[in-house]
LOFIVEX-455899 format. One record per residue (C-alpha): residue number from 1; x, y, z; residue in one letter; chain. Coordinates in steps of 0.25 Angstrom, whole numbers, plus 2048, in hexadecimal, padded with zeros to 3 digits. Layout:
# LOFIVEX-455899
NUM  X  Y  Z  A  A
...
***
This chain:
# LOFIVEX-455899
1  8B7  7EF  7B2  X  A
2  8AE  7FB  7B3  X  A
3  8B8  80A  7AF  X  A
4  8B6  817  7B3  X  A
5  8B0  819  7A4  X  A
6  8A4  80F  7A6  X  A
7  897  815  7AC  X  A
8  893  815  7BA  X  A
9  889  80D  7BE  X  A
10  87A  811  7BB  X  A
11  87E  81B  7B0  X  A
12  87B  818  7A1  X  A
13  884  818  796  X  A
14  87B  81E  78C  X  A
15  873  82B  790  X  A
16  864  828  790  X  A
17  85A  827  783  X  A
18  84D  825  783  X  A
19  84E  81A  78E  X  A
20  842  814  797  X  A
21  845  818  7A7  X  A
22  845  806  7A9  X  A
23  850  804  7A1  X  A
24  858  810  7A6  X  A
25  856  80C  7B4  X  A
26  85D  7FF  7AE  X  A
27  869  805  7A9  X  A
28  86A  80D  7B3  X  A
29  86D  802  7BC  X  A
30  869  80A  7CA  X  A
31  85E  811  7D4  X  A
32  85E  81F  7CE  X  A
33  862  829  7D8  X  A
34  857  82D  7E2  X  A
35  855  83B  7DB  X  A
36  857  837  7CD  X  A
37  84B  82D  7CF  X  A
38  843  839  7D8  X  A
39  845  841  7CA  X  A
40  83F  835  7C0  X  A
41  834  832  7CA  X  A
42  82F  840  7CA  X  A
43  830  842  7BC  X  A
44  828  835  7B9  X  A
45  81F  836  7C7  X  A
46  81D  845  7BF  X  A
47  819  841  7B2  X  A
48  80F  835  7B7  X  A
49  807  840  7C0  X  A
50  804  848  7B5  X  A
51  7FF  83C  7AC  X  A
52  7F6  83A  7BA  X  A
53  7F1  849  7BB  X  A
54  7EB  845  7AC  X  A
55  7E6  838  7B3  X  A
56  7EE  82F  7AA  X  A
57  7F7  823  7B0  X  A
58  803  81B  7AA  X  A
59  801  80E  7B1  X  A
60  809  802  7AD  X  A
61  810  80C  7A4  X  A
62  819  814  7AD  X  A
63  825  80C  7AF  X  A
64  833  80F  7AF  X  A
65  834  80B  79F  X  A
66  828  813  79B  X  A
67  831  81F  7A0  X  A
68  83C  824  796  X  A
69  849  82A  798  X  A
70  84F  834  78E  X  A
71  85B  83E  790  X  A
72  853  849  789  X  A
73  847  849  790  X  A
74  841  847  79D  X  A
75  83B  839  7A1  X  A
76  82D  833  79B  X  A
77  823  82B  79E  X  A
78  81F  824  793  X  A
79  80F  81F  794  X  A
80  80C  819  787  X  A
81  807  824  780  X  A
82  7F9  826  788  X  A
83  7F8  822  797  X  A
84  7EF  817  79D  X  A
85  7E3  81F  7A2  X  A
86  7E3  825  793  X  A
87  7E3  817  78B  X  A
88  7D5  816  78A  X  A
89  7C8  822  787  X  A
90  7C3  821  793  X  A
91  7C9  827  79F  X  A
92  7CF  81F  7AA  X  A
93  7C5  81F  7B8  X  A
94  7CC  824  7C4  X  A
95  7D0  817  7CB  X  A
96  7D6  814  7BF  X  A
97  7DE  822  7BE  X  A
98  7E1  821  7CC  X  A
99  7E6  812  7CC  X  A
100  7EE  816  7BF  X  A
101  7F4  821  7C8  X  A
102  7F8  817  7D3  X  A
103  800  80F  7CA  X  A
104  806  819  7C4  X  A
105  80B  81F  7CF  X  A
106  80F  812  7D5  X  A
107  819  80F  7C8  X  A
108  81F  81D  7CB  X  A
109  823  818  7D7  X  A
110  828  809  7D3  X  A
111  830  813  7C9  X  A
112  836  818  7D4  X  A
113  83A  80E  7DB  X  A
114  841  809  7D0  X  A
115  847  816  7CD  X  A
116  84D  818  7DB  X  A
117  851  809  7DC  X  A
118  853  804  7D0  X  A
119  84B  7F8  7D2  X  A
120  83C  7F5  7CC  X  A
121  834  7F2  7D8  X  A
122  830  7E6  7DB  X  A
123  826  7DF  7D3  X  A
124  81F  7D6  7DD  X  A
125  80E  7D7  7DD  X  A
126  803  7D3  7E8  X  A
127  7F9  7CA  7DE  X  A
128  7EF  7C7  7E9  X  A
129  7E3  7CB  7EE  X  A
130  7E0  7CD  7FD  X  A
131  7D9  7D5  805  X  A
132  7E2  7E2  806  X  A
133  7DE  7EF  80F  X  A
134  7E1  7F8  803  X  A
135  7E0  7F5  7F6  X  A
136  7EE  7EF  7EE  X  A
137  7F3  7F3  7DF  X  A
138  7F8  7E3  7DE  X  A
139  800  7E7  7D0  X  A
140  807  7F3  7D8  X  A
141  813  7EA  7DF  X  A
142  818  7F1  7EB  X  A
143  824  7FA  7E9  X  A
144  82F  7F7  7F5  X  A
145  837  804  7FB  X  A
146  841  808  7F0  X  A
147  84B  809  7FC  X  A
148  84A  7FA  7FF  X  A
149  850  7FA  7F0  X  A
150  85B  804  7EF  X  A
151  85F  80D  7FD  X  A
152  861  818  7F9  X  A
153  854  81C  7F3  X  A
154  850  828  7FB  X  A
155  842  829  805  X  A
156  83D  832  7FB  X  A
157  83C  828  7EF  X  A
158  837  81B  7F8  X  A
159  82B  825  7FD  X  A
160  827  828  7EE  X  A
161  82A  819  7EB  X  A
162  81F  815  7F8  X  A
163  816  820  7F4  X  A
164  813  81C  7E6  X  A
165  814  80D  7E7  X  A
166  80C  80C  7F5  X  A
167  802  7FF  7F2  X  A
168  7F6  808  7F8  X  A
169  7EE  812  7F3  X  A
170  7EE  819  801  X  A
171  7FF  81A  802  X  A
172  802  81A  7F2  X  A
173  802  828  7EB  X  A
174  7F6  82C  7E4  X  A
175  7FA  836  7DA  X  A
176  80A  83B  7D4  X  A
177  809  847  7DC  X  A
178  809  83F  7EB  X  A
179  814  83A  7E6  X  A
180  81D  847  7E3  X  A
181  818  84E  7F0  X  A
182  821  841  7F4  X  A
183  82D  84A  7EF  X  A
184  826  857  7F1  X  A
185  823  857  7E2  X  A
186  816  85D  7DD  X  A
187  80F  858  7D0  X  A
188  80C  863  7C6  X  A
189  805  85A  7B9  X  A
190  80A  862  7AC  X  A
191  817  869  7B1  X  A
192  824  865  7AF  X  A
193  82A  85D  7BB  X  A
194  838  862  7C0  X  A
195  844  85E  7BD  X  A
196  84E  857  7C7  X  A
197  858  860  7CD  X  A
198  863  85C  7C5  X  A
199  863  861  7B6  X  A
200  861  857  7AB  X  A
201  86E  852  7A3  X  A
202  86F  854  794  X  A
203  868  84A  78C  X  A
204  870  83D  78C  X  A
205  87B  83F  796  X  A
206  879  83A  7A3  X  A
207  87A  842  7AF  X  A
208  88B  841  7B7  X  A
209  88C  83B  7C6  X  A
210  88F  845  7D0  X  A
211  89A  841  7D8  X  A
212  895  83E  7E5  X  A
213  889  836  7E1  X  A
214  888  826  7DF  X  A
215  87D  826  7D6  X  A
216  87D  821  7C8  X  A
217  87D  82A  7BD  X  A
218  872  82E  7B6  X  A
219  86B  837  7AE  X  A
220  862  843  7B3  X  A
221  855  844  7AD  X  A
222  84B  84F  7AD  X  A
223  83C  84C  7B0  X  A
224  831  854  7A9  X  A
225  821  853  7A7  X  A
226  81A  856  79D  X  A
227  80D  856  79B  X  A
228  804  84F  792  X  A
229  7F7  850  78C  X  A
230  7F1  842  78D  X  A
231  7E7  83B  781  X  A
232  7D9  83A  785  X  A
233  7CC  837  77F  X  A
234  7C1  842  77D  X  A
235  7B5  83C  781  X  A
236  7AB  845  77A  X  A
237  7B3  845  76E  X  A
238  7BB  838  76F  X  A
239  7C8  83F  76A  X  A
240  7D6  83F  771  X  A
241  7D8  84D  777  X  A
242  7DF  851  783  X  A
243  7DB  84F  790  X  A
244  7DF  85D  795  X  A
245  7D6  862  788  X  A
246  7CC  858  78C  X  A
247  7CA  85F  79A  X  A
248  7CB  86D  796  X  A
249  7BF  86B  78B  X  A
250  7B6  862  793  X  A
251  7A9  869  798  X  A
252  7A7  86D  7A8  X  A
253  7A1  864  7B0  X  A
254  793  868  7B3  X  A
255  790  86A  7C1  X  A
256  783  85E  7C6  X  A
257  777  864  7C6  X  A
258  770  85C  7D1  X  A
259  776  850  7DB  X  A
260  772  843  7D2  X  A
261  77D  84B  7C6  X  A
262  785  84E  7D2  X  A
263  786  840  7D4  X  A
264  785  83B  7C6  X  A
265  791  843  7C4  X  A
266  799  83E  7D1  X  A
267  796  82F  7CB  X  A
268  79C  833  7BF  X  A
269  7A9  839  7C3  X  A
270  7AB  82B  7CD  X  A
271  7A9  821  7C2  X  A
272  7B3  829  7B8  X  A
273  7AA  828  7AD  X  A
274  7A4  838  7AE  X  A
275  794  831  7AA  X  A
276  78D  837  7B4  X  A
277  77F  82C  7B6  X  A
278  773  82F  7B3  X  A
279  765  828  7B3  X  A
280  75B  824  7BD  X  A
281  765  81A  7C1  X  A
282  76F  823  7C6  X  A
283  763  82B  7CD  X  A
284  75F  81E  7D5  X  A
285  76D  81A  7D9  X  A
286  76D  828  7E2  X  A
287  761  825  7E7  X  A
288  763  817  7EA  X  A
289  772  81C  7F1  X  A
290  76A  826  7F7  X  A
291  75F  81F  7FD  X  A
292  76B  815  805  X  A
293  772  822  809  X  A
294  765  825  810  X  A
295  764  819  815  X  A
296  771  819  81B  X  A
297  771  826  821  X  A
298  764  823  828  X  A
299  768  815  82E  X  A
300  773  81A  835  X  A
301  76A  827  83A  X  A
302  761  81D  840  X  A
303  76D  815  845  X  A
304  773  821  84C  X  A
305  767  828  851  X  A
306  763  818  856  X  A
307  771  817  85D  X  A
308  773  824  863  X  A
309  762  828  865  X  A
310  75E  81C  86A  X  A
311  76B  816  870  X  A
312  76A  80A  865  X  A
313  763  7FD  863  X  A
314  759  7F6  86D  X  A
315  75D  7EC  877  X  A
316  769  7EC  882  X  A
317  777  7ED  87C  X  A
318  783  7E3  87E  X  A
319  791  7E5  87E  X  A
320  796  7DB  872  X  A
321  7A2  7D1  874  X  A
322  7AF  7D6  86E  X  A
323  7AD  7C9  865  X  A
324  7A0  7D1  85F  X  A
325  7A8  7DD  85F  X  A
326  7B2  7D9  855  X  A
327  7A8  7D0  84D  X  A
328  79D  7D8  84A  X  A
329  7A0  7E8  84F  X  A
330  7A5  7F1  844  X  A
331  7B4  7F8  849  X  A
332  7B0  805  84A  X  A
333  7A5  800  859  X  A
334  7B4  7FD  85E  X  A
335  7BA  803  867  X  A
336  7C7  809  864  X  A
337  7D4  802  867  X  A
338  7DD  80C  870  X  A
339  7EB  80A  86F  X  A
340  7F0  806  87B  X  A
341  800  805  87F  X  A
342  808  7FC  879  X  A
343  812  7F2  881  X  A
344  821  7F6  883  X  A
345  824  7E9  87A  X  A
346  821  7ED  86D  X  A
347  82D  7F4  86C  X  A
348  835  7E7  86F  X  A
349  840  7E5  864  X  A
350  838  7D4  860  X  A
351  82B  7D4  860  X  A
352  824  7D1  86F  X  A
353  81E  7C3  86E  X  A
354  812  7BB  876  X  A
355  810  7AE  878  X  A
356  806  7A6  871  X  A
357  7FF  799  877  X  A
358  7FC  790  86C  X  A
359  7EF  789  86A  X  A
360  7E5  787  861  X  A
361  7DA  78D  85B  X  A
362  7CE  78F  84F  X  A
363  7D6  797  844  X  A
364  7CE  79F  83B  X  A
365  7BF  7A4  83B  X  A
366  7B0  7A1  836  X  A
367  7AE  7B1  834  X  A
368  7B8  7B6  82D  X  A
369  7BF  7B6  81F  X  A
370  7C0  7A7  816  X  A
371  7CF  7A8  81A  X  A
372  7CE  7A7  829  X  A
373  7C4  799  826  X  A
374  7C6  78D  82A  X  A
375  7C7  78D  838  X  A
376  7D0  782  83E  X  A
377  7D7  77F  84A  X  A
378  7E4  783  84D  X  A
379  7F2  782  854  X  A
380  7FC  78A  858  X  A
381  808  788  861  X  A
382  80E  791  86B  X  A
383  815  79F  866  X  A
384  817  7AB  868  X  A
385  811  7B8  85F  X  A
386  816  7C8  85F  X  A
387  810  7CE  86A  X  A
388  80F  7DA  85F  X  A
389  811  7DB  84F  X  A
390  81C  7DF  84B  X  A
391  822  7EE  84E  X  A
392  828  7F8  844  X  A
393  835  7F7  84F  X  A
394  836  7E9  84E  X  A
395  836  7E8  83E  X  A
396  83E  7F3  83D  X  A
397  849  7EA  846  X  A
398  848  7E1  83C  X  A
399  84B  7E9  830  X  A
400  856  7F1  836  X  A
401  85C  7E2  839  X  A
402  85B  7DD  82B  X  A
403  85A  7E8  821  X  A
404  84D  7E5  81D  X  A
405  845  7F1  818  X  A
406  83A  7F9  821  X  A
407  82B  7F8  81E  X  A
408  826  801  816  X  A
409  81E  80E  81B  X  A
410  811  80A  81C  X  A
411  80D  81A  81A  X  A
412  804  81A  828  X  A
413  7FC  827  828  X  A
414  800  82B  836  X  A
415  80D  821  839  X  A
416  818  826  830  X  A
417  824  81F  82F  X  A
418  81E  813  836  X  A
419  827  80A  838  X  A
420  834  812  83C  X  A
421  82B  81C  847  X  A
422  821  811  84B  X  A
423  82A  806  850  X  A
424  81E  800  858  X  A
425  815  7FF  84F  X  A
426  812  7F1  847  X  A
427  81A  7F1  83A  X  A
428  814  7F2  82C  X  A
429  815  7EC  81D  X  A
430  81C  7E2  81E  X  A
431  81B  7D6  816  X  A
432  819  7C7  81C  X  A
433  82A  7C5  817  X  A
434  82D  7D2  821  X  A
435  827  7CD  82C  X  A
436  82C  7C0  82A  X  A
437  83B  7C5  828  X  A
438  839  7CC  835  X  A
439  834  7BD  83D  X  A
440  841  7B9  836  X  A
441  84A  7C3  83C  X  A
442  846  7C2  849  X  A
443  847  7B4  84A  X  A
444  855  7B5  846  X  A
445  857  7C0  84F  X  A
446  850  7BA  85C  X  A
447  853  7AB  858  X  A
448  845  7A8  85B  X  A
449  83B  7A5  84F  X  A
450  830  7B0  84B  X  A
451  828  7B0  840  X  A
452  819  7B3  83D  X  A
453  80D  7AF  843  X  A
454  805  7A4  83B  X  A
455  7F6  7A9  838  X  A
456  7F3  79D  844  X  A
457  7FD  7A4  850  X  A
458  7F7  7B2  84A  X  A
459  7E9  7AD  84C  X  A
460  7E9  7A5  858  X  A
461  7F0  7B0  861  X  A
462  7E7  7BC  859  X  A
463  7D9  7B4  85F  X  A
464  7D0  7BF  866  X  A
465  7DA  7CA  864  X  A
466  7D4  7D9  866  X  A
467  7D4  7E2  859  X  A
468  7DF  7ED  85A  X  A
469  7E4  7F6  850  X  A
470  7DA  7F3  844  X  A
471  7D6  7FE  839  X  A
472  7CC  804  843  X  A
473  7D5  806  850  X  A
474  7E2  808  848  X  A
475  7E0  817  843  X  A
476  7E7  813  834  X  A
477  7F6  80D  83A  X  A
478  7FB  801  843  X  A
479  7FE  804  851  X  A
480  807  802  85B  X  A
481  808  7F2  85E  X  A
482  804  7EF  86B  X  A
483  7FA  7F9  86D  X  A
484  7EC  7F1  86C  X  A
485  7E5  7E7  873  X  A
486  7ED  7DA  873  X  A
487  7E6  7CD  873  X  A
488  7E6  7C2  880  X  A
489  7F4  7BF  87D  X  A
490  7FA  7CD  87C  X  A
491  7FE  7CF  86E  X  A
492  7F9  7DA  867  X  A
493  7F5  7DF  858  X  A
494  7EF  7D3  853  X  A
495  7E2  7D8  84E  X  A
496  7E5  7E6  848  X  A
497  7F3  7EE  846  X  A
498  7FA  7E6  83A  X  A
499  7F7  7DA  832  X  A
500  801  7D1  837  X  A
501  809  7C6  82C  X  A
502  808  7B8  830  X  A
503  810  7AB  82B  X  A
504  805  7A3  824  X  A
505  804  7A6  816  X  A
506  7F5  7A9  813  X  A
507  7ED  79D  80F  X  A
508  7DE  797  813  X  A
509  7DD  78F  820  X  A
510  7DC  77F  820  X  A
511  7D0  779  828  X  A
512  7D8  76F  830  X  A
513  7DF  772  83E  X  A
514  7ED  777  840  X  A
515  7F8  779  848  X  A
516  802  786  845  X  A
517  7FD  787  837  X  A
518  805  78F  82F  X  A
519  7FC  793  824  X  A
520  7FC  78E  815  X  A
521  80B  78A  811  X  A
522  80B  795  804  X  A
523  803  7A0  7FF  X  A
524  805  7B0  7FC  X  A
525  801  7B5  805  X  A
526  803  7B6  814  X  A
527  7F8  7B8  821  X  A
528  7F7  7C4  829  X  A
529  7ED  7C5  836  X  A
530  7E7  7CF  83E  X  A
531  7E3  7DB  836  X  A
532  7EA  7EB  839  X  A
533  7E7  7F7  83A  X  A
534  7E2  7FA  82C  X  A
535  7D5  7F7  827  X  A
536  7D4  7EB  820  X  A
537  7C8  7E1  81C  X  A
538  7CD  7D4  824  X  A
539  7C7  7D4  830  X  A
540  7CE  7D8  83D  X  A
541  7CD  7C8  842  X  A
542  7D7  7BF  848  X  A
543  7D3  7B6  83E  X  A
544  7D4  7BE  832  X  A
545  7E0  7BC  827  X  A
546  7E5  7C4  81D  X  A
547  7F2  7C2  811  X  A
548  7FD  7CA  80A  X  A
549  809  7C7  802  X  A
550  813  7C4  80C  X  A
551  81F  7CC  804  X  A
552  817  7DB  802  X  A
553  819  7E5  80E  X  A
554  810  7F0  80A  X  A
555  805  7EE  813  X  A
556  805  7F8  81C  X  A
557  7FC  7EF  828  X  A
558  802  7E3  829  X  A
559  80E  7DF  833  X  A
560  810  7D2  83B  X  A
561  812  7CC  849  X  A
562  81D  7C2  84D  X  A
563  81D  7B4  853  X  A
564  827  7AC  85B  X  A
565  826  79D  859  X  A
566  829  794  865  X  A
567  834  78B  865  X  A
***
């Protein structure tokens, strides 16, 4: 039976020596209070950035048990002695430094998730190619919100947590610095870093427990940077010197004397080598580049000055089919889609649903990608589809009911907060198991049976649907459901908005007729229809199919729609 002698919970007996920050966190045995991680973070988040102002980069080095713990001095990270971008004479090319960078400031923030929570983040990976809209780091496993994990983690922390682990280069910090302007913070490479507010305990006794706090006991530590004068290799004399040395001693640059050197020197300082070209090779390049700029500037003067001199080519002018016009017309000769009101219903509490005929058609297409060939015939019964995709508000029901944790901020550049403050627009990243869970709760609810659309119901009631908000009419975000041009039957969205999950797992199509087909029994990945309103290189076509991992919920353009089988 545990005495008032015996240690509280998440204090160690022995005072810290020379210990890795992993196996504290073991010993330890709890999420370390919300400032006490802020203070490590910074330190570490500190001393990385100045290894980044020298363009060096730890990689798979920084990890919690290359950072040691001592009671008489601040906390280091340990790199092995020289750092990545250092281990060989030749220097490292940009898109390597800069990729370097990106990992690095992606561990600091699986450190602190673990840190505030006490948990490793989860390990799981994407290990499959597909056609994705930006482009994916597949061995940089998403990290969830750390307050999913342990409540009590404050805003402040999950925001650092989203910003260095985001899976895009357009959301994830790009330097150490856009992370401490996160806590107002400002990077200054060589200077000591401050310490926490509370001052540092002798060496090897642990810090008392107020009165009033619940926290474990621990020890205070002081964070510190030092700089350091990294090993390089002298090119001109092949000897180790110091970088700082080697940058005060090297000769000016000298200033181009004509455009070829101008040029010469531009290629050099793109490929990372610092040869500039030289030769009649190099001369003929420009000329050849030079002779297609020409070329191309005075095709489209012809063109222009033909269009708006001469009011364009012979012969009397048609007015083309909306068939041609989605086929062969680029989108920037349409029109604009103008938002038009949207129906009262799309505030309803369930989703508003539309009665499908059933029927049969051809499935699939001649012109478009392998995966949507062969054509057969199909047959669907009667059912009825969501009149709109899913809303903010109506996901948000579901959440508040079940405790399942909100979507994620998808960092929309001008709809903040999106899914509390934009309750009817259509809700984003979520995986195929959330919108499945939510089809679950309301049959439960309504005792009624929805689920998701097969690929067949998706297709056969999206035949000759308008294209609404695609990447040229959206302006960069989803809009408002409800507010484009519905197809014959009245529902809306179906070519443009979000990507919308459907039940079949993804898999080719068989070439004999069927009726309520419902895809390939297994696979990895599950089908999404309809395109949205970010660019992307499928085709906005009814017929067009795409695939993701059914568990991952980062994507920030892909929602669903409901259906309501018949009895």
């Amino acid at each position: 039976m545990p005495t008032a002698l015996d240690p509280p919970p998440g204090t160690l007996e022995t005072p810290v020596m020379n210990k890795n920050l992993g196996d504290y966190l073991k010993d330890y045995g709890a999420p370390l209070p919300n400032q006490e991680a802020l203070d490590l973070f910074l330190g570490i988040a500190r001393i990385v950035g100045g290894m980044h102002d020298q363009f060096a980069f730890y990689g798979s080095e920084l990890r919690v048990e290359n950072i040691i713990l001592s009671p008489d001095q601040p906390p280091r990270v340990l790199d092995c002695g020289i750092p990545q971008s250092r281990l060989a004479a030749k220097s490292a090319t940009p898109s390597e430094v800069a990729q370097g960078i990106r990992r690095d400031i992606y561990q600091l923030g699986a450190i602190l998730y673990r840190l505030a929570t006490g948990q490793a983040p989860p390990e799981r990976r994407s290990t499959y190619n597909f056609r994705a809209d930006f482009d994916e780091v597949s061995d940089l496993p998403p990290v969830p919100d750390p307050r999913a994990a342990h409540p009590p983690v404050s805003d402040e922390i999950a925001r650092l947590v989203a910003k260095a682990t985001a899976r895009d280069e357009q959301s994830q910090a790009a330097r150490i610095s856009d992370l401490l302007m996160l806590l107002d913070a400002k990077v200054e490479s060589g200077t000591a870093a401050t310490a926490p507010s509370a001052p540092p305990p002798e060496p090897g006794v642990l810090a008392s427990k107020p009165a009033t706090s619940d926290a474990p006991l621990r020890r205070e530590a002081k964070v510190t940077l030092a700089k350091r004068a990294l090993p390089v290799i002298s090119e001109r004399t092949g000897f180790v010197v110091n970088e700082a040395a080697l940058k005060r001693d090297a000769p000016p640059p000298s200033p181009p004397t004509s455009l070829v050197d101008g040029l010469a020197q531009a290629f050099a300082d793109l490929s990372g080598t610092g040869e500039k070209p030289t030769g009649k090779g190099f001369k003929l390049f420009l000329a050849g580049v030079s002779c297609l700029l020409l070329l191309a500037v005075g095709s489209a003067t012809y063109r222009l000055v033909v269009k708006f001199r001469f009011g364009g080519e012979s012969g009397a002018a048609t007015r083309p089919s909306l068939d041609a016009l989605r086929r062969d017309e680029p989108a920037a000769n349409r029109p604009k889609l103008a938002p038009a009101v949207p129906p009262p219903d799309i505030a309803a509490p369930l989703p508003p649903l539309v009665a499908v005929k059933g029927g049969s058609f051809d499935m699939g297409s001649r012109d478009g990608q392998p995966d949507e060939q062969p054509i057969r015939r199909v047959t669907v019964s009667d059912f009825e589809m969501g009149k709109y995709e899913v809303t903010n508000a109506q996901y948000k029901a579901f959440c508040d009911a079940t405790g399942r944790p909100y979507p994620e901020e998808p960092n929309f550049a001008r709809l903040r907060n999106y899914f509390l403050d934009y309750p009817n627009h259509p809700v984003v990243r979520v995986s195929w198991d959330d919108a499945n869970a939510y089809c679950v709760w309301l049959s439960e609810r309504s005792g009624d049976l929805y689920r998701l659309p097969t690929e067949a119901e998706w297709e056969y009631v999206a035949r000759d649907s308008p294209i609404g908000w695609d990447s040229y009419n959206s302006g960069g975000a989803p809009r408002e459901v409800g507010t484009s041009v519905p197809n014959e039957l009245g529902i809306y969205d179906l070519m443009g908005n979000v990507w919308e999950w459907c039940a079949d797992w993804y898999g080719p199509y068989p070439p004999n007729p069927q009726v309520n087909p419902k895809g390939a029994p297994r696979g990895t990945h599950k089908v999404l229809r309809g395109c949205s309103w970010y660019f992307s290189t499928v085709p906005c076509r009814p017929t067009s199919r795409f695939r993701f991992d059914p568990t991952l919920n980062y994507w920030f353009n892909g929602g669903f729609r409901v259906v309501r089988a018949k009895a």
